[in-house]
TORKOL-4160 file (C-alpha; in steps of 0.2 Angstrom, whole numbers, padded with zeros to 4 digits, m for minus):
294
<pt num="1" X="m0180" Y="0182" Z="m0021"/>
<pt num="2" X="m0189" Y="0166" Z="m0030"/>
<pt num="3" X="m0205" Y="0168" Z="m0023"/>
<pt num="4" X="m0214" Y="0149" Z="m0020"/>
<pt num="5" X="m0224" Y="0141" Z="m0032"/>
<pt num="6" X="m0240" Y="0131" Z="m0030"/>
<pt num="7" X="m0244" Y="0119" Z="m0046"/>
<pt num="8" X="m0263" Y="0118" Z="m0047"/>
<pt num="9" X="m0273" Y="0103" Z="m0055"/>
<pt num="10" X="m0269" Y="0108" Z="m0073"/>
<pt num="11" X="m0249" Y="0108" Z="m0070"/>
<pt num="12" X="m0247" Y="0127" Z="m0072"/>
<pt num="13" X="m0240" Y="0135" Z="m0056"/>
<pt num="14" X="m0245" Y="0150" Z="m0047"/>
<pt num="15" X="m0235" Y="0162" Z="m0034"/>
<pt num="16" X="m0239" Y="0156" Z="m0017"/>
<pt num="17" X="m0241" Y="0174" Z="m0011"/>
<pt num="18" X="m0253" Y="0187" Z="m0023"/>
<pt num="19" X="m0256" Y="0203" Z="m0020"/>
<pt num="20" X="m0276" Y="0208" Z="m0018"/>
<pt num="21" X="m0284" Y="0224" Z="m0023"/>
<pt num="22" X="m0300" Y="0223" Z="m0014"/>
<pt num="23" X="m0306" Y="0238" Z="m0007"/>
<pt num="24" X="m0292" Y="0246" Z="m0016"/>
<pt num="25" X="m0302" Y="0264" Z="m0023"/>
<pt num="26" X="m0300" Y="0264" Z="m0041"/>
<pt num="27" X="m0292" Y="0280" Z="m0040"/>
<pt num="28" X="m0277" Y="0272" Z="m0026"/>
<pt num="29" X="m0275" Y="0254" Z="m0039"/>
<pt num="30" X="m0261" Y="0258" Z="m0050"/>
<pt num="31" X="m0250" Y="0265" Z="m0036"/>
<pt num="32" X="m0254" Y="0252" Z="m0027"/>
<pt num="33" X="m0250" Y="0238" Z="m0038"/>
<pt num="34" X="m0236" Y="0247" Z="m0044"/>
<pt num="35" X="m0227" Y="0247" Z="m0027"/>
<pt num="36" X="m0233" Y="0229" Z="m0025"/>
<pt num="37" X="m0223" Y="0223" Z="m0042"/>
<pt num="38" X="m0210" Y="0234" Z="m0037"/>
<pt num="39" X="m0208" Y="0224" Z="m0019"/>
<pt num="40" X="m0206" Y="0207" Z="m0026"/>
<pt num="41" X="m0227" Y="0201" Z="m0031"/>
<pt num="42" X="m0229" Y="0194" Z="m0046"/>
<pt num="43" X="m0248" Y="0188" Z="m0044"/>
<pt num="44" X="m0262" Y="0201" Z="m0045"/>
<pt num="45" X="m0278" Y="0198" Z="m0038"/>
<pt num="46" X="m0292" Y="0207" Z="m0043"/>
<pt num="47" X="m0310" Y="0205" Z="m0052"/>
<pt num="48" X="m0325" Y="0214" Z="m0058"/>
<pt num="49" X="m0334" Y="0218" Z="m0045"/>
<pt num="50" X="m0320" Y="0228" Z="m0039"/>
<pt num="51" X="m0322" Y="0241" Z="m0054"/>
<pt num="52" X="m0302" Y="0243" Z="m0052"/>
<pt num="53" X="m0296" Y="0230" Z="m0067"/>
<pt num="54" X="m0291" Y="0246" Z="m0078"/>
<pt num="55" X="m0280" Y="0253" Z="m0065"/>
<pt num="56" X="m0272" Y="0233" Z="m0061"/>
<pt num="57" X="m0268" Y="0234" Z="m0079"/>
<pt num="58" X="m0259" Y="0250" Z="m0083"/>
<pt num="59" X="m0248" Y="0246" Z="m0067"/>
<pt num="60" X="m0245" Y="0230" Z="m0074"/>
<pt num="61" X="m0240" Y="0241" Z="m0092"/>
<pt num="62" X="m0230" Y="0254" Z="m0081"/>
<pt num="63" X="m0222" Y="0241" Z="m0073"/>
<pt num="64" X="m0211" Y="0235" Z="m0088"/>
<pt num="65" X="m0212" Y="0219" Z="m0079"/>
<pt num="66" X="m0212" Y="0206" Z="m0094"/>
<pt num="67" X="m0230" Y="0200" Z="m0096"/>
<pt num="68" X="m0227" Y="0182" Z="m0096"/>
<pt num="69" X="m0217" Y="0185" Z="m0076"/>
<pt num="70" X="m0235" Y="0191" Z="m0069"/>
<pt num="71" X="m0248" Y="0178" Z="m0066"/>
<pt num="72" X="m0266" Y="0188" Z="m0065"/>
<pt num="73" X="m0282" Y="0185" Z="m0059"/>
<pt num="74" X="m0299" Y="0189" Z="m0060"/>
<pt num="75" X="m0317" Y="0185" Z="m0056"/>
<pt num="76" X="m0336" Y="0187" Z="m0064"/>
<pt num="77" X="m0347" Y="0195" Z="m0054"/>
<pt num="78" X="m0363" Y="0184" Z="m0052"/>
<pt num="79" X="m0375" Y="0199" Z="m0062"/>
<pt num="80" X="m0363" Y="0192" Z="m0078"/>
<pt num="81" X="m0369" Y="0173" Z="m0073"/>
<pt num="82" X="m0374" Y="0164" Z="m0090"/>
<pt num="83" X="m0364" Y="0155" Z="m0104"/>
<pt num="84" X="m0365" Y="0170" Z="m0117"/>
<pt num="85" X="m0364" Y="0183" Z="m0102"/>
<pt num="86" X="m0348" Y="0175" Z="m0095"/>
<pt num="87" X="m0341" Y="0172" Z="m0111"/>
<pt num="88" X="m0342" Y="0191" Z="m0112"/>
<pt num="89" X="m0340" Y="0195" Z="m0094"/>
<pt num="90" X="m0318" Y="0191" Z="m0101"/>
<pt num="91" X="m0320" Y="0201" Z="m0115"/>
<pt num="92" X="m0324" Y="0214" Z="m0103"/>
<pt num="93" X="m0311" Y="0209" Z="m0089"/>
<pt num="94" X="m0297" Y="0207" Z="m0103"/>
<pt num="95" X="m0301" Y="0223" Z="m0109"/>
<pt num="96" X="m0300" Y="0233" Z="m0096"/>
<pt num="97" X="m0284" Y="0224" Z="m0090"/>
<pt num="98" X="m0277" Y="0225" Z="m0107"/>
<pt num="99" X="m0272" Y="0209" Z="m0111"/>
<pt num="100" X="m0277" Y="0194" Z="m0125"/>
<pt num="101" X="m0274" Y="0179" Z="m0109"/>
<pt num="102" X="m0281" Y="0179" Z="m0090"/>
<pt num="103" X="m0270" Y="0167" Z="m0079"/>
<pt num="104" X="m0283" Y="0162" Z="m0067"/>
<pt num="105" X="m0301" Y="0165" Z="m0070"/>
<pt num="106" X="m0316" Y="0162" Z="m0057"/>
<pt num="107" X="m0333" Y="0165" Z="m0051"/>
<pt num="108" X="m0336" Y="0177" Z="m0037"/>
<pt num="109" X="m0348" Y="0166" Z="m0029"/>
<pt num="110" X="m0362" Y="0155" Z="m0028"/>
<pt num="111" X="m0378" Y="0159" Z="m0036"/>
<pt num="112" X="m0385" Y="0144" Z="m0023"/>
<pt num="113" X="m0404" Y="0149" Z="m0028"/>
<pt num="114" X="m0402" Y="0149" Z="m0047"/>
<pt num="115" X="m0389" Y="0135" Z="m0045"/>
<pt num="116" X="m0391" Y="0134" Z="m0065"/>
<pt num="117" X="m0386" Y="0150" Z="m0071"/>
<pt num="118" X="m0369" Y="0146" Z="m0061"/>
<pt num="119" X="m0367" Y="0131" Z="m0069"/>
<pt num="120" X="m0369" Y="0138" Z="m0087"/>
<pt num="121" X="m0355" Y="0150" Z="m0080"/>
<pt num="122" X="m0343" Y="0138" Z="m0076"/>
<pt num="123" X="m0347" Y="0129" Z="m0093"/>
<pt num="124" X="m0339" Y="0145" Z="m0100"/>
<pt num="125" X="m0326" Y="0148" Z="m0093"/>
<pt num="126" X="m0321" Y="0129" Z="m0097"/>
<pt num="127" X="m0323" Y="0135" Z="m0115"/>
<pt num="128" X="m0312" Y="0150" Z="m0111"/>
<pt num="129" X="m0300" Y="0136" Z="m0106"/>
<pt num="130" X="m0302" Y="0125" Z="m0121"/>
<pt num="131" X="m0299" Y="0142" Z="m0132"/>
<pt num="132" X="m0283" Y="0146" Z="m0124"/>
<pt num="133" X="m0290" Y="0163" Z="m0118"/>
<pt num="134" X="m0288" Y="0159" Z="m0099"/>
<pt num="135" X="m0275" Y="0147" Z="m0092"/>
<pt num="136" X="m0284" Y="0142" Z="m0077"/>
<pt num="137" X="m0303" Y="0141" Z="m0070"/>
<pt num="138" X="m0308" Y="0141" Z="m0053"/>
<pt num="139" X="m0321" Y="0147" Z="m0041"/>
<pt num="140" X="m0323" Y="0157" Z="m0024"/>
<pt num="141" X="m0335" Y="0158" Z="m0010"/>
<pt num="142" X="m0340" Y="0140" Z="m0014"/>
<pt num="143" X="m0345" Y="0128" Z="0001"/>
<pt num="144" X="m0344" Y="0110" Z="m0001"/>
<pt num="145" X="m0361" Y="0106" Z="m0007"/>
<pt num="146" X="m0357" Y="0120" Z="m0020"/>
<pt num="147" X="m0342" Y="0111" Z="m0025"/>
<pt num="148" X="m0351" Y="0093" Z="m0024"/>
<pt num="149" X="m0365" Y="0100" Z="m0037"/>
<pt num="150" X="m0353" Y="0108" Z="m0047"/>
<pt num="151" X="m0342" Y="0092" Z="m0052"/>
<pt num="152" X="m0357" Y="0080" Z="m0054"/>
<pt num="153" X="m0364" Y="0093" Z="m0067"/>
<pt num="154" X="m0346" Y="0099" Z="m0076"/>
<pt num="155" X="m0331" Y="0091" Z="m0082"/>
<pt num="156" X="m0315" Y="0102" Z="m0075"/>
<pt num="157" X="m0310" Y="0102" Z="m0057"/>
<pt num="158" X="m0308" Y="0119" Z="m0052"/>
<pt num="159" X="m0291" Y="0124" Z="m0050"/>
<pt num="160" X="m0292" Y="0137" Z="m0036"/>
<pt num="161" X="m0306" Y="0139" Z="m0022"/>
<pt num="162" X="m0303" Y="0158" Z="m0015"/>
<pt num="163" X="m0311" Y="0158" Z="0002"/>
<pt num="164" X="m0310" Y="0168" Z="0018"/>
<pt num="165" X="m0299" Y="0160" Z="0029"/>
<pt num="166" X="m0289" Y="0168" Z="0044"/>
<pt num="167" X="m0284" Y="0161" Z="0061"/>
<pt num="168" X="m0304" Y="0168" Z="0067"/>
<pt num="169" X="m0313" Y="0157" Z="0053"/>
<pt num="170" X="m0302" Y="0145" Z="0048"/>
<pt num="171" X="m0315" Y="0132" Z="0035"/>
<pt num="172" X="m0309" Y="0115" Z="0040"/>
<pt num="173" X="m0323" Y="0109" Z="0031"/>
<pt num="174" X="m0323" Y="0118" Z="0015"/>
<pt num="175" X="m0303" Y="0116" Z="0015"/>
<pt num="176" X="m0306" Y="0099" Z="0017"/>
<pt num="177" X="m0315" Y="0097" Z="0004"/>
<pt num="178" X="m0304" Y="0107" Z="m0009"/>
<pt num="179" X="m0292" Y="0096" Z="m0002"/>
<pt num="180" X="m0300" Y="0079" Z="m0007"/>
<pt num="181" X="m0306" Y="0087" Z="m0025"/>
<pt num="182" X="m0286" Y="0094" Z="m0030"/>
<pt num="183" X="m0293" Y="0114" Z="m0028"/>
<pt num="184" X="m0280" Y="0125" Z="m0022"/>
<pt num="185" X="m0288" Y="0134" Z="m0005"/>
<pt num="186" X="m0283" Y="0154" Z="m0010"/>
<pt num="187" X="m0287" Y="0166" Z="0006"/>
<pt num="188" X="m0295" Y="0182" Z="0006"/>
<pt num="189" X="m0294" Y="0191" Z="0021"/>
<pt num="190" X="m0279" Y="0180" Z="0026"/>
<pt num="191" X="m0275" Y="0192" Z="0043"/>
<pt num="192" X="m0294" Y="0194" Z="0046"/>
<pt num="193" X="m0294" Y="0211" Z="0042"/>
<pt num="194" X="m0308" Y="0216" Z="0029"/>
<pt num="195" X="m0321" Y="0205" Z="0039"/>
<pt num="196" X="m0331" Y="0211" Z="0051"/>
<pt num="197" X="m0337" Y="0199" Z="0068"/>
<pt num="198" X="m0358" Y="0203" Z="0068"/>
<pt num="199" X="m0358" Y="0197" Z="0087"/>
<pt num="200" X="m0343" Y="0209" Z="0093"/>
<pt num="201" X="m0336" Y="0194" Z="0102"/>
<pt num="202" X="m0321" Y="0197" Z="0096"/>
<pt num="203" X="m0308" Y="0211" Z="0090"/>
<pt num="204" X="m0293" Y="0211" Z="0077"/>
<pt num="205" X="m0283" Y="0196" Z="0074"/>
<pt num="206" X="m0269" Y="0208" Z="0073"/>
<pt num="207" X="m0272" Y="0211" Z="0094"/>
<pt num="208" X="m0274" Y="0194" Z="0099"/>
<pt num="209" X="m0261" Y="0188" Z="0112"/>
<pt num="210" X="m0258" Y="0172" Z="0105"/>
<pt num="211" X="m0252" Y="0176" Z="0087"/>
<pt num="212" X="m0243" Y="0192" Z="0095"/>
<pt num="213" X="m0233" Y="0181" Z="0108"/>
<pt num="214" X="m0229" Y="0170" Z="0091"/>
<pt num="215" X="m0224" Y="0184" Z="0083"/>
<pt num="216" X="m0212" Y="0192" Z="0096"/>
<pt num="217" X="m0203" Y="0174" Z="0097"/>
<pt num="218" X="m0197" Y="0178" Z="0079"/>
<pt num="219" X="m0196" Y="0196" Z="0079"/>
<pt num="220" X="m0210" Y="0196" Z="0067"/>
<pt num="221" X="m0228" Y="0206" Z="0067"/>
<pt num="222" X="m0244" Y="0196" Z="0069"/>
<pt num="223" X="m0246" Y="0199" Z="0050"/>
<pt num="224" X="m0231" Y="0190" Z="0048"/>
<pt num="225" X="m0237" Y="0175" Z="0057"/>
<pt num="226" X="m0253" Y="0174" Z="0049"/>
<pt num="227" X="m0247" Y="0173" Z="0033"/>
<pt num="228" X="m0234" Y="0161" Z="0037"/>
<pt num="229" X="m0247" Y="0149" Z="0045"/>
<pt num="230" X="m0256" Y="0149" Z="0030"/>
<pt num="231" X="m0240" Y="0146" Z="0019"/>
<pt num="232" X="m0234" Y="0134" Z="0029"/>
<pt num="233" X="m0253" Y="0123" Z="0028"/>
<pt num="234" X="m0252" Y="0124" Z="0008"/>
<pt num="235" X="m0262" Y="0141" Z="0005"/>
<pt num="236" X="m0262" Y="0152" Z="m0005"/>
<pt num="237" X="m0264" Y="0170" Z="0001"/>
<pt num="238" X="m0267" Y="0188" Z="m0007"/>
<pt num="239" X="m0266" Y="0200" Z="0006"/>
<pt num="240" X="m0271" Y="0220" Z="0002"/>
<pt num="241" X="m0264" Y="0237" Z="0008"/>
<pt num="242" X="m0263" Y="0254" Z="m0001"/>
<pt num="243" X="m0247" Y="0258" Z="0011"/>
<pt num="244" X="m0232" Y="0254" Z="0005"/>
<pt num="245" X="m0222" Y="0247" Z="0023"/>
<pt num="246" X="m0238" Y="0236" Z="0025"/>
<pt num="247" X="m0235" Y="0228" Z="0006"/>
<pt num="248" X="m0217" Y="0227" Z="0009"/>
<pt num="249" X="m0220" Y="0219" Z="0029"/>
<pt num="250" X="m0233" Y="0206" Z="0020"/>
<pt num="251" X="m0222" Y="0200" Z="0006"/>
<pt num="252" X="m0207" Y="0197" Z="0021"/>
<pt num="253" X="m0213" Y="0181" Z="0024"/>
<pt num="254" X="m0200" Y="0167" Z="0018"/>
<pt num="255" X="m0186" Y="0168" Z="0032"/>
<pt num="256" X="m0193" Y="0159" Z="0048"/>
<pt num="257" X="m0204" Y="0142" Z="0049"/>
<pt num="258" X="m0216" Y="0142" Z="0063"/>
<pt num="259" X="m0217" Y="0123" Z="0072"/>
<pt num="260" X="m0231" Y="0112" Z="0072"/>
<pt num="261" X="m0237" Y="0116" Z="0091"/>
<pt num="262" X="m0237" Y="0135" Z="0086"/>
<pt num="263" X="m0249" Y="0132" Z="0070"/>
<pt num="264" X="m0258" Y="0122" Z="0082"/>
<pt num="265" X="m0262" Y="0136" Z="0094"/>
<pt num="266" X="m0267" Y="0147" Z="0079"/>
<pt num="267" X="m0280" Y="0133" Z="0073"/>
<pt num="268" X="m0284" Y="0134" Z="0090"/>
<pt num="269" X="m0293" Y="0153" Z="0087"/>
<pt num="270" X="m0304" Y="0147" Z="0076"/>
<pt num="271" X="m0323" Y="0154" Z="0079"/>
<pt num="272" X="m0333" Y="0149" Z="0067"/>
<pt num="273" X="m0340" Y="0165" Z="0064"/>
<pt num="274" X="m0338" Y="0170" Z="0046"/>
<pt num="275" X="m0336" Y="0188" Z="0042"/>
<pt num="276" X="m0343" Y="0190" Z="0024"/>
<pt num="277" X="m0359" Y="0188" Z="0019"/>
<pt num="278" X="m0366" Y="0169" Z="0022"/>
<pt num="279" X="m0364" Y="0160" Z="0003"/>
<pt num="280" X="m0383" Y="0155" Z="0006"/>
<pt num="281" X="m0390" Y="0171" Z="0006"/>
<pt num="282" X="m0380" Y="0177" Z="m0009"/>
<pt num="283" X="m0396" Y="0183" Z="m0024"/>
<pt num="284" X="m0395" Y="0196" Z="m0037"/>
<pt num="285" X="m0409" Y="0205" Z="m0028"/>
<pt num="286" X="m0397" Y="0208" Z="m0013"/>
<pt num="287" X="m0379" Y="0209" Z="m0024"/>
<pt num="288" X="m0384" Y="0213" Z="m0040"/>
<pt num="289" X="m0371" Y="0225" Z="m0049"/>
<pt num="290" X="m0370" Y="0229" Z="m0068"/>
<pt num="291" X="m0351" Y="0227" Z="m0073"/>
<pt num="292" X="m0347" Y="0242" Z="m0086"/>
<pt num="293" X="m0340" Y="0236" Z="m0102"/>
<pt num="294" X="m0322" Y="0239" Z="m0107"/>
């Protein structure tokens, strides 16, 4: 099956459909990813924080999957925020993937406090792009104002803006805005299911009556749907699982269209409560983590 291709702002394209390893013990990666490549996924998601690059990699090897047929992609973790600590922050990251190129390379988030010492880490990875050592930048976690600061002070659009996005907390504004800048919105969590809701307000996506009425109408799961909603409104998703029913149920995604009342109703679940930790409070006090070298 030809899996569909986003082109981002630099005209190199991306699966619209990556397979995430957050979470994912290191321990559980490699079979993991394995299986995932062995479905149909050719995107990889990952990043440093993760501490599972080295077992993304030698799946990638064991795969015998050509190289060049798998798109991956990584983040810097903010504790490696700096010109001449990103800069190295890929040596690390390629080196524990085991590869010379990183398809998509981004920031993990916001470092809103010390604004600067993101900006010096963005200013890398737009060398790493001028080197031919990553073919793609981006970022993740960032809001609009991030995104406002960031352009005024560098000179590359990001590519990609991974954010959390499921039908409980849906962004408009933030996907908005990478609309208006050219960004390709990337979903984590894309089926709510690694968030948590603070105010117990709400339970799982996968239970809500409206996506599963949806869902029964096409003899799809919930999962199903909520992927397609976001395929469908020009995202890019990377669900995660260790099982391999659930990698192969996520990837089965391209043989039904939901109509526009439908993708209505699920815009309509939106809460506005955000799951992961709020962009503003983000500090290396509170999520400070020393990456291992390669």
């Amino acid at each position: 099956m030809t899996i569909p291709q986003l082109t981002l702002n630099n005209g190199i394209t991306m699966p619209q459909i990556g397979f995430g390893v957050y979470q994912t013990p290191p321990q559980e990666t490699t079979a993991a990813v394995e299986t995932a490549l062995s479905t149909g996924y050719r995107h990889i998601d990952t990043a440093a924080a993760y501490l599972n690059e080295r077992g993304v990699g030698d799946a990638i090897r064991n795969s015998g999957i050509p190289r060049s047929e798998i798109f991956i992609e990584t983040k810097v973790w903010i504790t490696d925020y700096g010109y001449d600590t990103t800069l190295h922050a890929f040596d690390k990251a390629a080196g524990k993937l085991g590869v010379d190129q990183i398809d998509l390379l981004i920031l993990h988030q916001a470092l809103p406090g010390e604004f600067g010492r993101t900006i010096d880490a963005y200013r890398a990875l737009e060398q790493l792009l001028a080197d031919g050592k990553v073919r793609a930048i981006g970022v993740s976690n960032f809001m609009r104002e991030h995104l406002t600061r960031l352009r005024s002070e560098t000179s590359i659009v990001p590519a990609v803006n991974q954010i959390e996005v499921h039908p409980y907390f849906r962004q408009t504004d933030v996907l908005t805005s990478d609309e208006e800048y050219g960004i390709v919105s990337q979903a984590w969590s894309p089926i709510g299911g690694i968030t948590f809701y603070r105010d117990g307000s709400h339970g799982s996506t996968l239970e809500d009556p409206v996506i599963n009425r949806i869902a029964e109408n096409y003899g799809k799961t919930p999962a199903q749907v909520m992927l397609r909603w976001h395929l469908q409104q020009g995202r890019q998703v990377i669900p995660k699982s260790v099982t391999p029913s659930r990698i192969a149920e996520n990837f089965d995604v391209f043989d039904f269209d939901l109509t526009t009342t439908e993708l209505g109703e699920i815009d309509a679940l939106d809460t506005g409560v955000r799951g992961g930790p709020e962009p503003e409070v983000v500090t290396l006090e509170k999520f400070g983590l020393d990456i291992p070298e390669a």
